[in-house]
N, C-alpha and C positions, 0 to 999 in steps of 0.2 A: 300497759299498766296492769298491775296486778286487782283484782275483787275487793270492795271495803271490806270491812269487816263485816257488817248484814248480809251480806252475799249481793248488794246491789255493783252491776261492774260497768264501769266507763268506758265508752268508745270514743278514745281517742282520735280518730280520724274522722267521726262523722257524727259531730254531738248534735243530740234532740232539741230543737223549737222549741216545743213547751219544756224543758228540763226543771226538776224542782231546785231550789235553793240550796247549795252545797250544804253537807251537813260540818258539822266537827271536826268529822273523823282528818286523822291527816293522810295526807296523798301517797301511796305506797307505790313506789318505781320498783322496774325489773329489768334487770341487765338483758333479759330478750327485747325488750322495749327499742333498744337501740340495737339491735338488730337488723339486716334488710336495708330495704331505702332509708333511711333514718332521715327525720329533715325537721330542723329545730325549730323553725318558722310555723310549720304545719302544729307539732306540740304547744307552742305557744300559744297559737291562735285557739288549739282546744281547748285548752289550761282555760282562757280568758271567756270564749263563748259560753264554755258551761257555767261559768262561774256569774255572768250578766244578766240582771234582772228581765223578766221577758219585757217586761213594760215599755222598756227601752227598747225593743223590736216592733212594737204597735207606734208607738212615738215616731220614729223613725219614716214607719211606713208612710202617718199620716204626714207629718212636716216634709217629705220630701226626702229626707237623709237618708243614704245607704249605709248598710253595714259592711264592714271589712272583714273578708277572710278571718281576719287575723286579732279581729275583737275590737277594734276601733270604729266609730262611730263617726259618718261622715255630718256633720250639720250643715243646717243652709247657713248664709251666713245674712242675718237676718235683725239688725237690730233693733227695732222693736217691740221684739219682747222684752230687750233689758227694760227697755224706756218704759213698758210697760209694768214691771219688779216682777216679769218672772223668770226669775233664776233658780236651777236646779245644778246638782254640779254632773259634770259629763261621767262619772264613776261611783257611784254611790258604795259599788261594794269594796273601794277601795282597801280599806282593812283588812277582808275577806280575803281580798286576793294577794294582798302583803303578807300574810300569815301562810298562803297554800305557798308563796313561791320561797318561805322561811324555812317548811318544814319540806320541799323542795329540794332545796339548796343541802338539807341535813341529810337527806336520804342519797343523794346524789356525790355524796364525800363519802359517804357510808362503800357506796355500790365500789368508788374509785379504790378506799381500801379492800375490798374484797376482789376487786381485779389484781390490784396489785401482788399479795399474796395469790393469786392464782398463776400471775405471771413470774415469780418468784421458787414455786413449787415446778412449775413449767420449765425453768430453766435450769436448776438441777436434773430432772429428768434428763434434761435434753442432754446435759454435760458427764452423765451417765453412761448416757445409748452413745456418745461420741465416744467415750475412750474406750467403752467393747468392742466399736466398731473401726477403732485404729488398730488395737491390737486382730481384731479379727484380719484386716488390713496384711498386715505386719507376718503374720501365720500364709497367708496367700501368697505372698510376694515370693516368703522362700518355696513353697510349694510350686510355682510358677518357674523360678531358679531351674529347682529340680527336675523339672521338667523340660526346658530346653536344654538343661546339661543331657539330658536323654537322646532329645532330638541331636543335637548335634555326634554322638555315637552312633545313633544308628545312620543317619545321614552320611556320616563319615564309612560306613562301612554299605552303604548302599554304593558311594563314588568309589569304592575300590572293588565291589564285585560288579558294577559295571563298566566299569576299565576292563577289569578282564571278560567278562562275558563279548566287549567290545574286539579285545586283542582276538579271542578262540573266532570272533564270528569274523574277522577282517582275514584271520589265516584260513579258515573255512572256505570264505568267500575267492581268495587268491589259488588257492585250490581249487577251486571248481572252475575257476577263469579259467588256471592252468588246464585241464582236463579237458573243459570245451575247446581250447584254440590245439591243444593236440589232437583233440579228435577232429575237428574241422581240417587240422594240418594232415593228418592222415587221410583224409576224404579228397585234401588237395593233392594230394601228393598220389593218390590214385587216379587222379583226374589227369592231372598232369604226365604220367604215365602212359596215359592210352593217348593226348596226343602229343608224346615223343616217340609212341611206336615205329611207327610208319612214316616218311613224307609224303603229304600230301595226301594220307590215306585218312578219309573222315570218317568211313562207314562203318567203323568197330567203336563207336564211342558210346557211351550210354545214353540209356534212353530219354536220361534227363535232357540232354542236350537237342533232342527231336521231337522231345514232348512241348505241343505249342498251348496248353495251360501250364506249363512251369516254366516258360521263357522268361521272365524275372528272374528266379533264380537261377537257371541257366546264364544268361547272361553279366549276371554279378560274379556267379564262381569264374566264366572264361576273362573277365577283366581283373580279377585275380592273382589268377595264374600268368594273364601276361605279362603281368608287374613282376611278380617273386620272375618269372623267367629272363626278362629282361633285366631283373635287379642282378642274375645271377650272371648272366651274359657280359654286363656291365662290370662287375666285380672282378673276371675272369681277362679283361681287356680284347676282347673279340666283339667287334663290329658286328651288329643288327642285320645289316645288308648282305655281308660275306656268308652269313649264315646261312638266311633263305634265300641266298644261291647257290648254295651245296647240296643240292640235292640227297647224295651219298651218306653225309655226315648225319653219324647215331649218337657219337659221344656229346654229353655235355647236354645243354638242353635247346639247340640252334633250329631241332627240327621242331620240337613243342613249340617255340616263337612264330613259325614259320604258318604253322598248324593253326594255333590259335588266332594267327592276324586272318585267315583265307575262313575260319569260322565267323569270328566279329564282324568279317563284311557281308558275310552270308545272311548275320543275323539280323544286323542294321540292313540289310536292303529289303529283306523279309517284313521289318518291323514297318519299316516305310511302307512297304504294298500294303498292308494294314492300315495303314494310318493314313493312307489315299482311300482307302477303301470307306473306311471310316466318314473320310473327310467328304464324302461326296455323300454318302448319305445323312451325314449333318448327328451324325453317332458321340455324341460327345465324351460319353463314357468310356468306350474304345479310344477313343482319340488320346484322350488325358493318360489313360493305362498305357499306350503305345509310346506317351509324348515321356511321359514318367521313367520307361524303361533306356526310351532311348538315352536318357538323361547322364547313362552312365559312359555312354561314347562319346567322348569329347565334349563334353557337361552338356548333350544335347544338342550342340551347335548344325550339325547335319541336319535334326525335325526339323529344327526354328528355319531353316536358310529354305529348308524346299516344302514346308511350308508357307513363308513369305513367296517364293518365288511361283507357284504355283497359283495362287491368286490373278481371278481376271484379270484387273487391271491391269497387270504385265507382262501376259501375253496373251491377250484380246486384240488383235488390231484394229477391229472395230473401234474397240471402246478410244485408243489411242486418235485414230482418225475422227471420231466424235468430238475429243478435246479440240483439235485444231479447228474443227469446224464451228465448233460452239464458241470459242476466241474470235476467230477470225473472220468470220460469217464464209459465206459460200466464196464471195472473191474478195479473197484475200490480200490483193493489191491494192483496192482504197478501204481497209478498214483503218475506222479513227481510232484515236485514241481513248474518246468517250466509251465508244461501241468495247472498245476492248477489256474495259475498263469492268464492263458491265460485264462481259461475257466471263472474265477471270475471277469472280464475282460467284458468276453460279457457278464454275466450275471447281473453283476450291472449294464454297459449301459444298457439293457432290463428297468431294474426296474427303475433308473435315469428316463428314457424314457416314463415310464407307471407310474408313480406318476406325471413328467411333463402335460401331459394328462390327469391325474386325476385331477392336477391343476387348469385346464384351466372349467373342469366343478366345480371345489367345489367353484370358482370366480362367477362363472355364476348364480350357486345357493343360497349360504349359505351369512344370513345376516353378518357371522364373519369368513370368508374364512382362515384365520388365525390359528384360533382353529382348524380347519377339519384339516388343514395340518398338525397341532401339532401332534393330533390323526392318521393319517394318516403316518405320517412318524414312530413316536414311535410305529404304528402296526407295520409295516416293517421289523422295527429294532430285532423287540421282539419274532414277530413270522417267518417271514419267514429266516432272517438272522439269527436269533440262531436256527433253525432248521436246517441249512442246517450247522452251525459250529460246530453241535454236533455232525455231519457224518462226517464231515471233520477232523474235531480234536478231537480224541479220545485219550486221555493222558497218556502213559506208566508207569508200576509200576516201582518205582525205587528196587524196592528187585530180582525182575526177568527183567532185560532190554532183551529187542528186540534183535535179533541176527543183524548183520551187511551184512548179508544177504537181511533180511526185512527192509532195511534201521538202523537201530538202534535208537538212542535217536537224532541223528540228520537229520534224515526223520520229525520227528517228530516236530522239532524246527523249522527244513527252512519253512514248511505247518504252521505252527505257523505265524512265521514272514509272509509270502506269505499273512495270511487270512488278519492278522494286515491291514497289509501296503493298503492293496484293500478296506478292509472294512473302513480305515479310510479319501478315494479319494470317498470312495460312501459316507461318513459322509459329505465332503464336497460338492460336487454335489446336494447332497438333500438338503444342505443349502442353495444355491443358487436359487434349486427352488424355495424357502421359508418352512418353518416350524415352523411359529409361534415362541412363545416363548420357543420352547423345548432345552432343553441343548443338543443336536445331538451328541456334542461331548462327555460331560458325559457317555450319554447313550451308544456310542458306546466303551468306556473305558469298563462299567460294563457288556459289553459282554466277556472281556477278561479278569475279573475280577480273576478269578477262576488259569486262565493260568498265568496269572503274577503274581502271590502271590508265586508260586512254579519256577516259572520261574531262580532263579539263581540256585536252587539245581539242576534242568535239566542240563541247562547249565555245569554245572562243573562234572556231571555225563557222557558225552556227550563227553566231551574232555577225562575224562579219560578211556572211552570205547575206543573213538580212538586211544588213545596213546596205551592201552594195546594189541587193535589189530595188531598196526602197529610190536607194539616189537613182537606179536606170529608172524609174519609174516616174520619178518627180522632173526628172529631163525631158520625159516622153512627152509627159503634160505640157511641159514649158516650150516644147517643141511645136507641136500641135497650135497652141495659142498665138504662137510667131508666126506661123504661115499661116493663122486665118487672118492675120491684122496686115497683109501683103502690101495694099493700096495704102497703109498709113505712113505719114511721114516718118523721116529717120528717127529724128527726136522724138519725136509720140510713139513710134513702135518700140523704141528704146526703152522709155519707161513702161512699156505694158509690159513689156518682156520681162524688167525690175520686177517688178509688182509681182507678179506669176513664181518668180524664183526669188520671194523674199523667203528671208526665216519665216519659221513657222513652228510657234510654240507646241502646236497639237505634234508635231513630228517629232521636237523634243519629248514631247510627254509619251511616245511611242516606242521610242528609244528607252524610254526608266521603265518601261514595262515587261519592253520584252528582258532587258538585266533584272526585274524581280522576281520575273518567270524562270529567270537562268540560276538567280540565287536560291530558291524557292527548294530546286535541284541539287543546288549545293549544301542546302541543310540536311536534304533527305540521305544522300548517296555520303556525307562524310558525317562521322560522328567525334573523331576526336577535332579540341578547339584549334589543335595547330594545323592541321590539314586543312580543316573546315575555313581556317585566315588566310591559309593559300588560294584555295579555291577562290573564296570570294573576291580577294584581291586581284586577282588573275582578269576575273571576270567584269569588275568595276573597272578594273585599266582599261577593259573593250568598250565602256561606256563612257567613259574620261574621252578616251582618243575620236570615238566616234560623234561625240556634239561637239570636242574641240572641232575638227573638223570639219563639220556639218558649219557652226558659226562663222570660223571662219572665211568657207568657201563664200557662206552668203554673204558676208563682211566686204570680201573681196569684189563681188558682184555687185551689191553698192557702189562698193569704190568704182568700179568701170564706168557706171550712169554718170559720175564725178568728172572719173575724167574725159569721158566722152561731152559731157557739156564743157570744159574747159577747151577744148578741142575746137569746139565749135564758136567760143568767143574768141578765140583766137583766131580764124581763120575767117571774122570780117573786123578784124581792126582793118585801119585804112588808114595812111596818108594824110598830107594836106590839102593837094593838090586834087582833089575828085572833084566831079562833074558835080553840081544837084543830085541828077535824076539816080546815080550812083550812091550817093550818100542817104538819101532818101531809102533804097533799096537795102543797102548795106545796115542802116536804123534797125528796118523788117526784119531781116536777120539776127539781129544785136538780139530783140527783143523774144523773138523765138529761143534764142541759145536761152536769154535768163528765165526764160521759162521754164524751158530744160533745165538749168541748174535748180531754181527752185524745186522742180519733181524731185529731181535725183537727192537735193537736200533734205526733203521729205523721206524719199526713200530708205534713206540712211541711217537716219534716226529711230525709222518706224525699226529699221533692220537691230540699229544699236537696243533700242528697248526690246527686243523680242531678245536680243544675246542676253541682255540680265535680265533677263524674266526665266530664260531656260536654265542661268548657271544658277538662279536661285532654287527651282528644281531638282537641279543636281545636288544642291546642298542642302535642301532638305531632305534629300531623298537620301542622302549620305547620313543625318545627324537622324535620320528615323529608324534606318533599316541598316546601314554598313554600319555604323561605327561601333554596337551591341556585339557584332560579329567580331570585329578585326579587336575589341578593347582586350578580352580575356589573354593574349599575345603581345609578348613584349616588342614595342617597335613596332608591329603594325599598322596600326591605327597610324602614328605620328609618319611614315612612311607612305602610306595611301594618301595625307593631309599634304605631303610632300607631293605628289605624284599627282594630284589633283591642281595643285597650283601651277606646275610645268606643265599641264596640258591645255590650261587655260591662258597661258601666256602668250602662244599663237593668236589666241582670236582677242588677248588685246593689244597684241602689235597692229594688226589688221583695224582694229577700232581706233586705235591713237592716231595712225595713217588716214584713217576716214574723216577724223574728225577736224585734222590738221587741213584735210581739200576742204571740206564744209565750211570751215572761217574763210579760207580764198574762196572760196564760190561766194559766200556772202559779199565779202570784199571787193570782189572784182563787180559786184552787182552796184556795189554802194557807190566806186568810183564812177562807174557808165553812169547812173543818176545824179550823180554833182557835176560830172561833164557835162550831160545833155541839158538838165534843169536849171542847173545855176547861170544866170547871169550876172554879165561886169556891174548892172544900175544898180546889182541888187545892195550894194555895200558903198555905191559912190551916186548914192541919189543926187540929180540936180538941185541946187539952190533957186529953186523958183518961188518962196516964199509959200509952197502948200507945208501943212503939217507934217513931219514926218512919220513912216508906219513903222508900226510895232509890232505887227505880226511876224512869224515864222516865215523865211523862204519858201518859193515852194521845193525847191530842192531838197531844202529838210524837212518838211512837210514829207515827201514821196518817200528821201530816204527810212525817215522814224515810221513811216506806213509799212511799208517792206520790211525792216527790222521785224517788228511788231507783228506782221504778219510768217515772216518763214521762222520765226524764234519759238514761234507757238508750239510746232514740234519737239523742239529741243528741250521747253520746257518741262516738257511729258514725258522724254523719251530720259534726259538723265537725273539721276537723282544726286544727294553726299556730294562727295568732293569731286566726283567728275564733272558735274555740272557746274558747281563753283567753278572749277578751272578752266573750264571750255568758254564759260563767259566771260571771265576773266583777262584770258587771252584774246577775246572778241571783243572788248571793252578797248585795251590794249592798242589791240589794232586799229580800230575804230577810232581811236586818240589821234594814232601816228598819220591816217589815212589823212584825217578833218585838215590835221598839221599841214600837211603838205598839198594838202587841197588850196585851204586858204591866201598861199604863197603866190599862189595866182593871181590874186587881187590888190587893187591897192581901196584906201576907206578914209572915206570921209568922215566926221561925226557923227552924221547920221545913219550913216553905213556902219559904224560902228555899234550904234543903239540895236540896227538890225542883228547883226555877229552873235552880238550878247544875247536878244532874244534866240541867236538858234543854239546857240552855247545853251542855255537855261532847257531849251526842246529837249537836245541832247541827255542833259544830265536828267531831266527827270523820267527818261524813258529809261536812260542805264540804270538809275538807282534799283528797279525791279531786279537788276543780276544782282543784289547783295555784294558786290563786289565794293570795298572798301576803298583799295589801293585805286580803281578807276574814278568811283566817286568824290576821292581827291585831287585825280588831275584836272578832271571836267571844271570841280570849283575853281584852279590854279585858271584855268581857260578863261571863266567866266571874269578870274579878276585882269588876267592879263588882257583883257578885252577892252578895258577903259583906257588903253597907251593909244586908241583911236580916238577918246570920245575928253577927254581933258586938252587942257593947253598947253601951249610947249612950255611954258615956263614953271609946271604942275606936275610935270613930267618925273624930277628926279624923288620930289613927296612921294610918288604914287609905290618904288620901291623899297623903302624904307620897310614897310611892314612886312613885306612878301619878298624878302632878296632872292628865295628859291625860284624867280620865275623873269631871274634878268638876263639869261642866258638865252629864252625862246624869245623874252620882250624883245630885246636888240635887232632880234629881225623881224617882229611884227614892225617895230618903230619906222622902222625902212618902208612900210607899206602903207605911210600916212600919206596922204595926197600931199601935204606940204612942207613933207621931210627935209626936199631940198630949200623952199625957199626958205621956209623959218631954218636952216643950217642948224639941223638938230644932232647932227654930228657929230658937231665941234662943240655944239654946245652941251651933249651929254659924253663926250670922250672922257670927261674924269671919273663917269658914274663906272664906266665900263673897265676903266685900269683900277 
């Protein structure tokens, strides 16, 4: 804000406490005023502070009230003093400051038109300086024109003098090509001269040619000249050969060819004694100069080869003989395959180790380091690795195998696998070092070229050496065991012998070992899937055939124990006509054979449970480890699934056979117990007025004891539906046996009560076989069993319900004690038409 008029001036931002009392004058604004921070609030508040009585700042302080910034006056809120009349109003200079913000508001329209007209004069200006500075614009742009019209003249005439500065310097240049390759042609063509002189005369040639610091260039101009002479040789249709045997012959250039090949070998054998010379004192700069030069006779191939070849390790015999000793230890006829495994181990690190090294110089050396390695590794490979795997793998005839002593056919195989698997970690090691373009991996395949061709017939030759030793060897046991048990009876060394030559899951499980050991083999040694499904299949048929086998032999062997107890009850049946002391003796015997049979029936079972326990190993061993193999191949798998079940067919012919003796052996045990236990009182009690009993026989008593006891087996040994049907058919029988047992007897009523109760024994021992179709004949028993225990005239009632059971009734009814008198014959003849 601008000075009053008295010269007194306002500061607006930070007005005085004590300030006096505005005067008159009115308040004069300045467009600098708003200027800078400008802040209306802050104005305000000045406007109003200066203008406010101080009074009202002493007021304030005493009552408590604060002042505002901004001129407002904070009061307590306090009423009490109204109540008391005193009222003052909060603005007293209200007027004063209506009048400052009037003349204000005047100055402040004032200032607006004076901006305006400034911004008005402002904008003409501006619209001034623009159209001088379009047209100034407008003058430039042609100016600018005229200026690339320039550029592009002289540009255009800079691309056409150097176009030709381009043409003079490209004929220039072809000119002086021309000139160098006649002069060098002239240079050759002198050279060439001196050797078509003479044949075989070298000793007039120049000096260059003898001079051994300019052997590079020497030997560039003589590979030169043998080309232009042999190109010209070639042209001419005269043979290379007929040449440098003409001794005599000057025309042409036959003797130059002749000359120049007897120099080249002179200089290549020269370069070489250097480059040995070099090579032994470890010169590497000569080496490289010598390897560089040679580079231009046959792109080098001569340094590379007798350099490679020159290297200890190929003709050190030491070091050769260290390999095999370091493989194979000092005696080489029982190293293992572990041992060897280890030994092949350091020895290809060694060699890894000394081709790395060799590396590092043929980089150092050779213009194509590449190529050495290629050459260098394939030595390796060719000589010192198949030397040492023709000691190590000496391959068995199959017409005479190896005893199992000297390892057999699978000594042979693990050392196989062993060299495989090492020789094909040093295949890759050397790759790493580098080796050029060579196929490493090829190569190291056509090391075991020989071994893998033969490889499945070993294989399967191999398992079945082991299989036939393990069976000489479980006989030997079995052997042993028989002649210690000498003083034992027939039938008791019979079963021990059983027992000794039962199956034996652990021998199963010996068998899938040594086929994972085999297969294991067949992953490593084949890599494509159809080969690799051969193999394996090859192999799993050796193990198919060898538990089929193996089961069935012991299947068989059960069976013997079977029929030698059958044998044995058979050979004291007896007559009627025996002595006591004979029948009594012949009992001793009976009861020894069912003993015998029981063992053997034990035995059989134990033998049938260890068959499915083995083939279930087979088939997991199939669903875990072969069928991944055989799936990737069309037909395999379902071929092998094929081939697995025709192998297993034999040992369950041999099981159906066992199991079909094991119901007769039960059978023939169950009848000797109803012959010797059952008595005639037992169903025809007398009428002597005691109660009758309601117990069990003891017949069936003993038999449902023996049931109960040899079934115990059975129950464990089958599972699914073989065991269903084996009891099924032992239920069966066990029907038809009781049938014709009973036919024996004739029954009273109360004999009849007893029946029933063993009928009821019966069935509730059989219900344990789940067997359905038995647990309904037994009921059909238990009712036909009342045509003893009703009256005759109750008789034809009793079939009404149950007609399926008139056809066995009709000859129970026959076995009534009083069939004949009460003439139940005639009196049931119409039930039966």
């Amino acid at each position: 804000m601008r000075e009053p008029r008295d010269g007194a001036r306002t500061d607006s931002s930070k007005p005085s406490k004590a300030a006096p009392p505005p005067q008159s004058f009115p308040l004069i604004l300045d467009i600098d005023d708003f200027k800078g921070d400008f802040s209306f609030d802050a104005l305000f508040g000045n406007l109003v502070n200066d203008l406010l009585p101080s009074y009202k700042l002493e007021e304030s302080e005493s009552d408590g009230g604060d002042a505002l910034p901004n001129g407002h006056l904070r009061v307590p809120s306090d009423a009490s003093k109204y109540s008391q009349g005193i009222v003052s109003p909060l603005f007293p200079e209200v007027e004063k400051l209506l009048s400052l913000f009037k003349d204000s508001c005047k100055e402040l329209l004032e200032l607006r038109k004076q901006i305006d007209g400034r911004l008005y004069n402002l904008k003409k200006d501006v619209s001034v300086q623009d159209s001088k500075h379009r047209k100034t614009l407008a003058e430039l742009e042609k100016g600018v024109d005229g200026l690339f019209d320039s550029f592009a003249r002289l540009d255009s005439r800079i691309s056409s003098v150097g176009q030709t500065a381009a043409k003079i310097g490209d004929h220039l240049q072809s000119a002086d090509a021309q000139r160098e390759t006649a002069s060098q042609t002239i240079e050759l063509i002198k050279y060439l001269m001196e050797f078509n002189s003479s044949p075989g005369d070298l000793m007039e040639l120049s000096p260059l040619f003898s001079d051994d610091s300019r052997v590079a260039e020497a030997a560039s101009i003589a590979q030169k000249l043998r080309s232009f002479a042999e190109e010209d040789i070639g042209r001419h249709g005269i043979p290379v050969p007929s040449a440098m045997g003409n001794a005599t012959a000057s025309r042409g250039l036959e003797v130059a060819v002749a000359n120049l090949q007897d120099y080249c070998n002179e200089l290549e054998n020269r370069l070489l004694s250097r480059f040995d010379a070099a090579s032994q004192k470890r010169e590497l700069t000569t080496m490289a100069e010598c390897a560089k030069i040679l580079s231009q006779f046959n792109r080098g191939t001569s340094a590379m080869q007798h350099y490679v070849a020159t290297r200890p390790m190929f003709i050190d015999v030491e070091i050769m003989n260290a390999d095999t000793k370091l493989v194979l230890g000092d005696q080489a006829a029982q190293a293992s395959p572990s041992n060897v495994a280890r030994g092949l181990s350091s020895l290809y690190k060694e060699i890894t180790d000394t081709v790395r090294k060799e590396a590092a110089t043929i980089t150092a050396v050779f213009p194509s380091p590449s190529e050495v390695m290629s050459i260098l590794v394939q030595r390796v490979l060719e000589q010192r690795i198949t030397a040492l795997l023709d000691k190590l793998l000496e391959k068995p005839s199959l017409v005479n195998l190896p005893s199992m002593e000297e390892g057999g056919l699978l000594l042979y195989l693990r050392m196989l696998a062993v060299a495989y698997e090492k020789t094909q970690e040093l295949a890759r090691d050397l790759q790493a070092v580098g080796c050029g373009d060579l196929d490493v991996e090829g190569l190291t395949e056509s090391l075991f070229s020989s071994h893998k061709d033969e490889y499945p017939e070993y294989e399967q030759a191999s398992l079945r050496q082991l299989y036939k030793v393990k069976m000489e060897e479980l006989r030997a046991e079995s052997q042993q065991i028989s002649d210690s048990s000498g003083s034992i009876g027939r039938s008791k060394g019979a079963s021990v012998v059983s027992s000794q030559q039962q199956i034996s899951v652990t021998v199963v499980t010996e068998f899938v070992r040594w086929n994972e050991e085999a297969i294991s083999r067949c992953n490593l040694f084949a890599s494509q899937p159809a080969t690799l499904a051969t193999h394996v299949k090859a192999v799993f048929t050796c193990l198919l055939d060898q538990v089929s086998q193996y089961i069935a032999d012991g299947l068989e062997r059960a069976r013997d124990s079977l029929t030698e107890a059958a044998n044995l009850r058979e050979r004291f049946v007896l007559g009627t006509s025996v002595t006591r002391r004979v029948a009594a003796a012949a009992a001793s015997a009976a009861e020894a054979a069912a003993a015998a049979g029981e063992s053997s029936f034990r035995s059989f079972m134990i033998a049938v449970q260890r068959s499915g326990s083995s083939v279930a190993i087979i088939q997991q061993y199939f669903a875990n480890s072969i069928s991944r193999l055989l799936l990737p191949v069309d037909g395999a798998h379902a071929a092998a699934c094929e081939e697995m079940a025709t192998a297993m067919s034999s040992a369950e012919a041999a099981a159906y056979k066992g199991l079909q003796q094991c119901i007769e052996t039960v059978m023939a045990e169950v009848e000797r117990l109803l012959s010797a236990e059952q008595k005639a009182t037992d169903y025809r009690s007398p009428d002597d007025g005691m109660a009758p009993d309601h117990r069990a026989t003891s017949a069936c008593t003993r038999v449902v004891a023996y049931l109960s006891r040899v079934l115990e087996s059975a129950f464990t040994a089958l599972e699914g539906l073989n065991k269903q049907a084996f009891l099924t058919e032992l239920g069966n029988r066990l029907h038809k046996v009781l049938l014709n047992h009973w036919q024996k007897y004739t029954f009273n009523p109360s004999g009849g009560l007893r029946l029933k109760r063993d009928i009821t024994e019966y069935g509730e021992f059989l219900r344990s076989f789940n067997a359905p179709s038995v647990d309904e004949k037994f009921e059909l028993l238990g009712i036909m069993a009342n045509v003893f225990i009703v009256a005759p005239e109750s008789l034809s009632t009793l079939f009404e319900g149950t007609p399926s059971i008139r056809k066995d009734a009709q000859r129970f009814i026959q076995l009534r004690d009083d069939y004949k008198a009460a003439k139940l014959a005639s009196k049931l003849s119409s039930l039966w038409s």
